[in-house]
N, C-alpha and C positions, 0 to 999 in steps of 0.2 A: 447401457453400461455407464455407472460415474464413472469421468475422466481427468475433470478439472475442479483447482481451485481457485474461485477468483477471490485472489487475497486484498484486494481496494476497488471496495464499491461505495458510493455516498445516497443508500437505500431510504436515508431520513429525508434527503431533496423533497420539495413540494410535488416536481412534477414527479415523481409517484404516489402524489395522494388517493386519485384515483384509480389504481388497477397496480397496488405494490403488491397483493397477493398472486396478482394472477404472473406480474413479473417471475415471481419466484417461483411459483410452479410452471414459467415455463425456460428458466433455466434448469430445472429439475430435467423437466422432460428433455433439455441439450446436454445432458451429461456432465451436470456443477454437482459436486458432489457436497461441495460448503461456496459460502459468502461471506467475507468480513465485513462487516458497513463502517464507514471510519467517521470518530468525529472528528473534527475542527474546531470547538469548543464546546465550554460545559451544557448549554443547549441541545448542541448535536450529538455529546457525547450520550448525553441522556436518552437520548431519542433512539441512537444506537443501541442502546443494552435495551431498551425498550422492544424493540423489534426481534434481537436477538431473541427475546425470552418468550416471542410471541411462536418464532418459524426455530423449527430446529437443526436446518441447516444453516441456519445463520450464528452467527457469531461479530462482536462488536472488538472494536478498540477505541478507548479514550486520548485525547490528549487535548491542548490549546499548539492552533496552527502559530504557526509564524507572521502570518496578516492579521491573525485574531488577539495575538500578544502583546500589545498594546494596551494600558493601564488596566489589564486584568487583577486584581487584588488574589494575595494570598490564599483566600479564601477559597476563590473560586479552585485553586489547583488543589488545597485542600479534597475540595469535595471529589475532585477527579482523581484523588487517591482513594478516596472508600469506592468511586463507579469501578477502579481499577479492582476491587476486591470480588465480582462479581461473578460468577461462577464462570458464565458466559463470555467475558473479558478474555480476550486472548496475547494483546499485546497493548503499549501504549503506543498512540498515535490518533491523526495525524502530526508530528513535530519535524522541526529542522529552521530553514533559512531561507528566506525567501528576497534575495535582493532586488527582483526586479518592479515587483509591485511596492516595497517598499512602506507599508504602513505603519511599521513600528522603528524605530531604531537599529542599526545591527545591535547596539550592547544589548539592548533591550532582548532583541530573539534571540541572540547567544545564550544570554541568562536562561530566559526559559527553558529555550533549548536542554542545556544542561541538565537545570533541575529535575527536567521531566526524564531525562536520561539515567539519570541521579536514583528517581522513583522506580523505572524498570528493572532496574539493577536492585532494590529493595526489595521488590515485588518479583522478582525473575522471571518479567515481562520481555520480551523481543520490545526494539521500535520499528516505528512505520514511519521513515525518514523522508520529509519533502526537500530538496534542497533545486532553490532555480536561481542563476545566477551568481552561485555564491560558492564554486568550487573553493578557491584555499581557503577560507575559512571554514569552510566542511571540513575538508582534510586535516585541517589543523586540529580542528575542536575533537574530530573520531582519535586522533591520536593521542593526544595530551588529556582528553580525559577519559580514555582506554574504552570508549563508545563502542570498539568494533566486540569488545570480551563482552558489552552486557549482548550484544545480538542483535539483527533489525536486518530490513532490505531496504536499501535506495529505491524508490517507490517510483515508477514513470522517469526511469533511467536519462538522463541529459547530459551531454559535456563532450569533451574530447575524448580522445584514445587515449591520452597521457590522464586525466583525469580516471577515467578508468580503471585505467593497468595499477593506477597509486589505489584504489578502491579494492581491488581483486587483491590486491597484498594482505587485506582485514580477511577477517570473516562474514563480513556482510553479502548477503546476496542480494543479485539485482532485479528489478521486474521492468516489463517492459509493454506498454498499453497499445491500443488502437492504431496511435498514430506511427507504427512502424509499420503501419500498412501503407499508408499516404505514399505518395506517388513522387512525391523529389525529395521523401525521406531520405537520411541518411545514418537512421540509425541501425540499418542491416549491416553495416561495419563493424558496428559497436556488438550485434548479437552476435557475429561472428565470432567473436574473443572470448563471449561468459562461457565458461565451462557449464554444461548442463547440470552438474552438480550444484551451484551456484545461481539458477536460475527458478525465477517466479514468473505464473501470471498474473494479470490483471486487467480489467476492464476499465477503473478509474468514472466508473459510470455516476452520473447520465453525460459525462465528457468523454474528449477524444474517440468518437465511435468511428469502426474500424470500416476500410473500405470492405464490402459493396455497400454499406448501410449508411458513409458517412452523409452525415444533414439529417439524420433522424438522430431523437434522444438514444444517445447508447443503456444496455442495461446486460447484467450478467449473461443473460443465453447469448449474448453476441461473442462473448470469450474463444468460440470455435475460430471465429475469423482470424485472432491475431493468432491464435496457435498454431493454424494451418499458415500461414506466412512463416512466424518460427522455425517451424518444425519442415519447412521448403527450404529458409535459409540454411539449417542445421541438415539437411540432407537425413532425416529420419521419418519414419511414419508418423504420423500427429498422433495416433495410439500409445503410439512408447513416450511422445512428449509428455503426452497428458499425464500418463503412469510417474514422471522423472520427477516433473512438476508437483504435483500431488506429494507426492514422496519427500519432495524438498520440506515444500509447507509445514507437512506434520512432524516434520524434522525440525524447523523454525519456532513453528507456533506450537507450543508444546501442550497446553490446553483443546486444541483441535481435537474434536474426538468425530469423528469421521470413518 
């Protein structure tokens, strides 16, 4: 029975060169009913719709990350405006803020940020928002330039409860990867709060793979593990999660045809 969706996976990685098919069918066979592969720039974003058009539970989103936006020329976002027209496109991303690695300037990722926010809204794309370390300035940017009306989820959820709570005020939904499985996690607080209504999954794969598997590459059929944490934290069957979840998705992602 498909139960899930894992809505951020990065299926273009090398280490799926050899055996990305068999990955996919054997999330198939754990009950994924879709896969977003996300790019990170116009390289990956290509690679993404690449793949999407190959497996047809897959589906891509474009964007330039926040590490990667750094003297990217017009040009390039250009071109991730026509990948963004692509049938298989479901939203833009991956985009946001990234202050801890720090490879671009913030004005710099602001900008892009924006513009890319700017295009989904054009294109009535959802984002796939990375933000680490960089809560008020997220907060800021979703609000003043009305980021939560074009749509998107906080991708691999981070931050405080007040960070949070100011998050849940939008429309955004949150997703929440592997590592709320980890073991002096502290983000079951934080699951504690999303209204099920407002919740995504995701793998984040071939990163953060979820306990019992953690030190092996993560990949979509691993989605069961964080769900059943989830859906232990949330005090329901991981059946009705999966259903909730799912449901969310194709409530977000509105090109999802699932």
């Amino acid at each position: 029975m498909e139960l899930y969706v894992d809505t951020h996976a990065h299926l273009d990685y090398d280490l799926f060169d050899e055996d990305r098919e068999i990955v996919i069918q054997r999330a198939i066979q754990n009950g994924v009913a879709a896969i977003i592969t996300i790019g990170v720039d116009l390289e990956s974003s290509r690679k993404a719709v690449d793949i999407a058009e190959k497996y047809a539970m897959v589906f891509a989103a474009v964007g330039i990350h926040p590490t990667e936006c750094a003297d990217v020329p017009d040009s390039e976002f250009d071109k991730i405006e026509e990948l963004a027209q692509h049938e298989k496109v479901v939203a833009i991303g991956e985009v946001g803020l990234d202050y801890y690695h720090m490879r671009a300037p913030k004005e710099v990722q602001k900008n892009a940020f924006v513009y890319q926010a700017h295009l989904a809204q054009k294109l009535g794309l959802p984002l796939i928002i990375h933000n680490r370390d960089s809560h008020d300035d997220m907060y800021e940017l979703i609000v003043d330039k009305n980021i939560s009306e074009v749509g998107g989820v906080m991708h691999s959820f981070s931050g405080t409860i007040e960070f949070l709570e100011k998050i849940l005020l939008t429309d955004l939904y949150i997703s929440f990867t592997g590592n709320v499985t980890f073991k002096n996690s502290k983000l079951g607080e934080l699951v504690e709060r999303v209204p099920l209504e407002r919740l995504l999954l995701e793998t984040d794969s071939p990163f953060l793979t979820p306990v019992p598997l953690r030190g092996k590459r993560n990949e979509p059929a691993f989605i069961i593990y964080t769900a059943q944490h989830i859906a232990g934290i949330k005090q329901i069957p991981v059946e009705e999660l999966g259903k909730i979840t799912t449901e969310n998705a194709k409530r977000l992602f509105k090109k999802l045809d699932i």
